[in-house]
Structures are given as C-alpha cells and as structure tokens.
C-alpha positions as CSV (number, residue, x, y, z in Angstrom):
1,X,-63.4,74.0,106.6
2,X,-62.9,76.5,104.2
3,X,-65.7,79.0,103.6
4,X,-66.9,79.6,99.9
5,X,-67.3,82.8,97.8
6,X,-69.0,83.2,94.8
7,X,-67.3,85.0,91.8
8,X,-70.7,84.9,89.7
9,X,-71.8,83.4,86.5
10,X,-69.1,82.2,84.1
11,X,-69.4,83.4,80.4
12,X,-69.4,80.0,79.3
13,X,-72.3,78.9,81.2
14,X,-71.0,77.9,84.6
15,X,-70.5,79.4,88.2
16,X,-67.2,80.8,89.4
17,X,-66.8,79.8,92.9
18,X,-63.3,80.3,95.4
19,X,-62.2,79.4,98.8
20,X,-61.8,82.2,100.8
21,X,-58.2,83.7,100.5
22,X,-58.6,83.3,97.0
23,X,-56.2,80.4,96.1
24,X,-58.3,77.8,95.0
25,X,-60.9,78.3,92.6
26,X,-63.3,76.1,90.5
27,X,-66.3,75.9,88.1
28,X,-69.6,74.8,88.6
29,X,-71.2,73.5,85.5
30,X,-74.7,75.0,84.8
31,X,-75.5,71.5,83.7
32,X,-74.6,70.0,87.7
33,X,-76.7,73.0,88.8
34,X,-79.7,72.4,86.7
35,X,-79.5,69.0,87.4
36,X,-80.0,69.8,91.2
37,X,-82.0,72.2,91.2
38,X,-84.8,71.6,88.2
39,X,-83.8,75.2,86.9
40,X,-81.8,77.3,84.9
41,X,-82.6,80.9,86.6
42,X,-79.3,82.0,88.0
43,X,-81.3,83.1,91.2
44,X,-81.8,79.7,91.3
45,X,-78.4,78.3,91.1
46,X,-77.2,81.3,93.8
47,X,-79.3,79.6,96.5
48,X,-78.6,76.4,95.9
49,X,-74.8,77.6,95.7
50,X,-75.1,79.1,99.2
51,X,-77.2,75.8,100.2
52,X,-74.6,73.6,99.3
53,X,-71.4,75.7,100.1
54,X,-70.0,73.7,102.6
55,X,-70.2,70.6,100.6
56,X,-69.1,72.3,97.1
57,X,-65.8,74.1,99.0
58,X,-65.3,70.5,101.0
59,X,-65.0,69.4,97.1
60,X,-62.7,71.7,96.4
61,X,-60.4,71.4,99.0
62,X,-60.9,67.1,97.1
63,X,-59.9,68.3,94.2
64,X,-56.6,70.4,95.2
65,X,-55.4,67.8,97.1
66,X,-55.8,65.1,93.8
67,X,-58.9,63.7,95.1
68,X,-62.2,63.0,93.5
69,X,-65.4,64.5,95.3
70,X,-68.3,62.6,95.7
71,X,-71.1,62.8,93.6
72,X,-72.6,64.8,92.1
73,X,-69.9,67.6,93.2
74,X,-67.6,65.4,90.9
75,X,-68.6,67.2,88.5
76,X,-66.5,70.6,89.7
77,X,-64.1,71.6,88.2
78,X,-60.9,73.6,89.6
79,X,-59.8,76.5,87.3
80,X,-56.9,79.4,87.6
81,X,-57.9,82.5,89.1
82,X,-60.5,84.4,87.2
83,X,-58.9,87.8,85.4
C-alpha cells in the first residue's frame, strides 16, 4: 500500500492529499472531514487525516484504477497535481 502525504488545506475548503511519488493526487472535502470528525479546526482534520491514511490512500489507489471507494471515502476526489 501506498503511503499518503498531505499537501495541506485547499483554498476552496478541502484537503490536498498525494500518494507518495507524487502521481496521484486527490481532495478531501472539508464537508467528509467534518462529518467525521464533529469539527472544522484544521488541527482537527490533520489527525484524523493521519488517522485514516491508509484507508484514504487505499481510496485513492480506488479511484485511479476507475473504482468507487467505500463510504464515506467516496466522497474523495482525485485532482491534477497541485501548482
């Protein structure tokens, strides 16, 4: 399994997350993390980021190969590199 690295909040209110090497990257919505964690405090979303990050880069790897991730990590989103 992959391991995951965060890139940090996204200006749009999400989290930048990538599997290490750096060639597949994705979203977290603030919304899934909230959800999960009863918070909006981006400490908050960090641990439960660093918590879950074998599960949210196992949902990656879903979602490059065309497959849907389980809930609630269906919710992730894969994006382009961030610039």
């Amino acid at each position: 399994m992959s391991t995951l690295e965060l890139d940090g909040p996204d200006g749009r209110g999400g989290y930048r997350v990538a599997l290490q090497g750096g060639e597949t990257h994705g979203l977290i919505p603030a919304e899934l993390v909230a959800d999960q964690t009863g918070s909006t405090a981006q400490t908050d979303a960090e641990e439960w980021i660093a918590a879950e990050q074998g599960r949210i880069a196992q949902a990656l790897e879903t979602l490059a190969q065309g497959g849907t991730p389980p809930a609630p990590f269906d919710r992730i989103q894969l994006t382009g590199a961030p610039t």
